[in-house]
N, C-alpha and C positions, 0 to 999 in steps of 0.2 A: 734438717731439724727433726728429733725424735716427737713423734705422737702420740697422744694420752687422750683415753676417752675417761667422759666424764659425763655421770650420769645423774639423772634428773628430772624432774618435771619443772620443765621451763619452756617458756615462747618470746617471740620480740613481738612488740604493739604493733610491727606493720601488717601481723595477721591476727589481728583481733575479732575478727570477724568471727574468724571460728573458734571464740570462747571457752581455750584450751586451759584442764586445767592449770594452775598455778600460782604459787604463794609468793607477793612483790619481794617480800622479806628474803627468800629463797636466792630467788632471780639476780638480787641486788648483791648477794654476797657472793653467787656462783660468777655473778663477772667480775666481784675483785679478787677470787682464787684462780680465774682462768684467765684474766689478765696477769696476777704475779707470776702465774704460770709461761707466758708467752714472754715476758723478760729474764724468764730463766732461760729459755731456749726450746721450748715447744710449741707443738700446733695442738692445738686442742680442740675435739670434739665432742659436743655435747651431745650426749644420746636423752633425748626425751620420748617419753612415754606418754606422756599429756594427753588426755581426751579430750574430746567436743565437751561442752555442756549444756548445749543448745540442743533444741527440742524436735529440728528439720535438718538435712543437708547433708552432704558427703564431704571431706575431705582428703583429700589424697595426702600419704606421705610425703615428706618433700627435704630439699639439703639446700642450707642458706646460710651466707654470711653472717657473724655477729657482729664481729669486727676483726680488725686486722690478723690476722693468724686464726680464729677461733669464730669455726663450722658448727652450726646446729642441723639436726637430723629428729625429723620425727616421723611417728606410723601416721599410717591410718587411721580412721574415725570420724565417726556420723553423729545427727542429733538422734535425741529419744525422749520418748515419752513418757513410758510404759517402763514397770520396772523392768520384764522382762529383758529389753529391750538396751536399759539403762545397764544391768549387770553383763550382758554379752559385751556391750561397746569397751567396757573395763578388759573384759574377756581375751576381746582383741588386743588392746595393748599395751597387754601382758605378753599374748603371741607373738606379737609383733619384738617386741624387746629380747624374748628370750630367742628367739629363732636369729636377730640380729646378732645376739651374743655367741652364739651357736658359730655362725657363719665366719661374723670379723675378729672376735676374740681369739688369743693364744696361747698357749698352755707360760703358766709363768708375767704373761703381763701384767702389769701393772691398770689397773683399772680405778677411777674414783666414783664412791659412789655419796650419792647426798643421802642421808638416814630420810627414806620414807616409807611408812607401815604398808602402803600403801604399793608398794614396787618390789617388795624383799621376794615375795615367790620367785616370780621368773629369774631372776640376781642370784638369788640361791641354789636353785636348780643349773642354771647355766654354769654358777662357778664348778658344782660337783663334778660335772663334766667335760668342761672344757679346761682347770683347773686351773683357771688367770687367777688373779690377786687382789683382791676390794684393798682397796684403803677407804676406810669408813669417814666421813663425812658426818661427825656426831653433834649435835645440836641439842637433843634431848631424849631422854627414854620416852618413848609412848606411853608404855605402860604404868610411868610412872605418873604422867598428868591425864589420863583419860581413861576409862573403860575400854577395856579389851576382852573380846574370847580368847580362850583358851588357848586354839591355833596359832592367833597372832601374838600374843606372849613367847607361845613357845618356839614361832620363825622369828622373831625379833631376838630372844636371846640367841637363837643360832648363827645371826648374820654376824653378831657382835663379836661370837666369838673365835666365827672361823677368818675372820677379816685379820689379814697379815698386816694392818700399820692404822694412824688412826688422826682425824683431825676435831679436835672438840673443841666448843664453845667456851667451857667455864671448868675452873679447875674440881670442881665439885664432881665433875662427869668422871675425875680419874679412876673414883673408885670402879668406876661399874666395865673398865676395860682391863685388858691383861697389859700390867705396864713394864712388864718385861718386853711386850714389841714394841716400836717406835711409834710414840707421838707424837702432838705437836698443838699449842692452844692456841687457837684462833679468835679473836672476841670481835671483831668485824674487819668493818675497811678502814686501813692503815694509813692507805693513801691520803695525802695532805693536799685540802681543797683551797686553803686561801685567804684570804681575809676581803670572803665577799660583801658583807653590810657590816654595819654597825650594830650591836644590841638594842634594843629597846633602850630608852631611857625613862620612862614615865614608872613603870615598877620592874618587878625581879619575873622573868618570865619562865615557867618550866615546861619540857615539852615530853609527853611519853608517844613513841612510834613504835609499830609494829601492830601484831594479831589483835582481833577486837574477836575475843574469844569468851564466853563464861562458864568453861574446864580453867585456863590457864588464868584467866579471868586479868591479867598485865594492867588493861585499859581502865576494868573496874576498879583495880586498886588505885590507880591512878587517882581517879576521882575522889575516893574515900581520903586521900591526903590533904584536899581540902578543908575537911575538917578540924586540920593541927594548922592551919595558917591562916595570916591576915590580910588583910586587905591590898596591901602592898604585895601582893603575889599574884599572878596568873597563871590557870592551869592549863595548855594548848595539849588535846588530844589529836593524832594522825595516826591513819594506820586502815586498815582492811576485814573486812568479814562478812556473814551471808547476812542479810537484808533482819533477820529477826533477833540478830547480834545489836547489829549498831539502832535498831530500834531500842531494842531495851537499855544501851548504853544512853542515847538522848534521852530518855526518861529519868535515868540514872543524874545524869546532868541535870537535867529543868527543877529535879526535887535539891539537888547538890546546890542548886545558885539562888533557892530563894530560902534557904538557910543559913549560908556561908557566909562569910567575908568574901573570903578568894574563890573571884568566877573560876568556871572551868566551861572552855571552847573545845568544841569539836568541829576540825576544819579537812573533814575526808581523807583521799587520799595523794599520798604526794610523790614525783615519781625524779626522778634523774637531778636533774638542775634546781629544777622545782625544790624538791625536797630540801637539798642541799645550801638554795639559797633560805628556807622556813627555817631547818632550824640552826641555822648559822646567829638568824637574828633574837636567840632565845638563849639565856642563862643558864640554866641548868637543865641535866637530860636525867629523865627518870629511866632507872630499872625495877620493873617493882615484883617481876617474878622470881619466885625461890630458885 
């Protein structure tokens, strides 16, 4: 069986201890592209860069099953405190990534990478020289939902456009690729789950999941639809983000439900089964970013 690395900031829960970063939204679509991958006929390896985020402790790199055919590998990395301390741990790996790409990578491979601002230096520099092959993993422009300097705009347009093939989220992303090379649109997991529960039956249930962000702001919008609906509707919010996001999102709510008709719930976050069985049991799924 041919092998394909694939790259990423990802970890599995059995080492959550060490508080590596990563996005659930990320995680959950790299296993249904590295599982449709392993029914094609490959072994897949995820290279993750993922740091600690924790504020003590070493971690050693390490290589570990995900599941059947498809190895994770990640560096090094400690907790910090101190920024100082905070921007070396990044520092690492980064080194650790590109010196890996240096090492295993071959000139003409095929390599996938998942679009992060956050990972393109050493990706970029490794391809110049070892002269493998990104296929892009495109999800969204950066620079188009966030502030950027200057640098990162200008390595971000460069991964995009030296990348030989491309996988993107929404048809909207074509313009910003060269689609004279190969694409391909991916809008999630394909895979067919079931007919786990039944809906609700008491009203009409809508569920928005994913980033609890106020840049991309998805989850705010969510809420603000309350406003166009009646009482015969519930809004179920899920999804992830750092501690001063989803505070302001509950706030967001408590002022939304004592003006509203239609409550709006925020019920954390929800992961494998879980997830799958939550919004199995809800009527409509929002998307509510551009």
């Amino acid at each position: 069986m041919e092998k394909i690395k694939y790259i990423g900031f990802y970890d599995i829960e059995l080492f959550d201890n060490e508080k590596r970063v990563r996005s659930i939204a990320a995680v959950n679509k790299m296993n249904y592209i590295a599982g449709a991958l392993v029914d094609s006929g490959y072994i897949v390896e995820i290279v993750s860069p993922s740091w600690s985020s924790t504020k003590t402790g070493y971690f050693r790199s390490r290589t570990c099953k995900v599941f059947e055919n498809v190895v994770l590998k990640v560096g090094p990395t400690f907790g910090a405190e101190n920024l100082i301390l905070k921007r070396f741990r990044i520092f690492l790996s980064w080194l650790w990534l590109f010196s890996y790409l240096l090492i295993n990578a071959k000139k003409k491979e095929k390599v996938i990478v998942y679009h992060s601002i956050m990972a393109i230096y050493p990706i970029y520099l490794a391809k110049k020289i070892k002269k493998f092959e990104v296929i892009l993993e495109l999800n969204e422009i950066y620079q188009d939902v966030s502030e950027l300097s200057h640098h990162y705009k200008n390595i971000e347009n460069k991964i995009i456009q030296v990348s030989s093939a491309y996988i993107i989220s929404t048809e909207m992303l074509k313009s910003k690729i060269d689609d004279n090379k190969p694409f391909l649109i991916n809008y999630g997991n394909y895979r067919p789950e079931g007919n786990r529960y039944s809906p609700y039956n008491d009203k009409i249930h809508i569920v928005y999941a994913g980033i609890i962000d106020l840049h991309k702001a998805g989850a705010f919008n969510a809420i603000e639809s309350a406003r166009h609906l009646s009482k015969d509707y519930i809004i179920h919010i899920i999804g992830f983000g750092n501690l001063k996001n989803i505070n302001e999102l509950k706030e967001k709510i408590a002022i939304s439900n004592q003006i509203h008709e239609c409550k709006v719930i925020f019920d954390g976050i929800k992961n494998g089964d879980e997830y799958v069985d939550y919004v199995s049991k809800c009527h409509i799924g929002l998307s509510t970013q551009a």
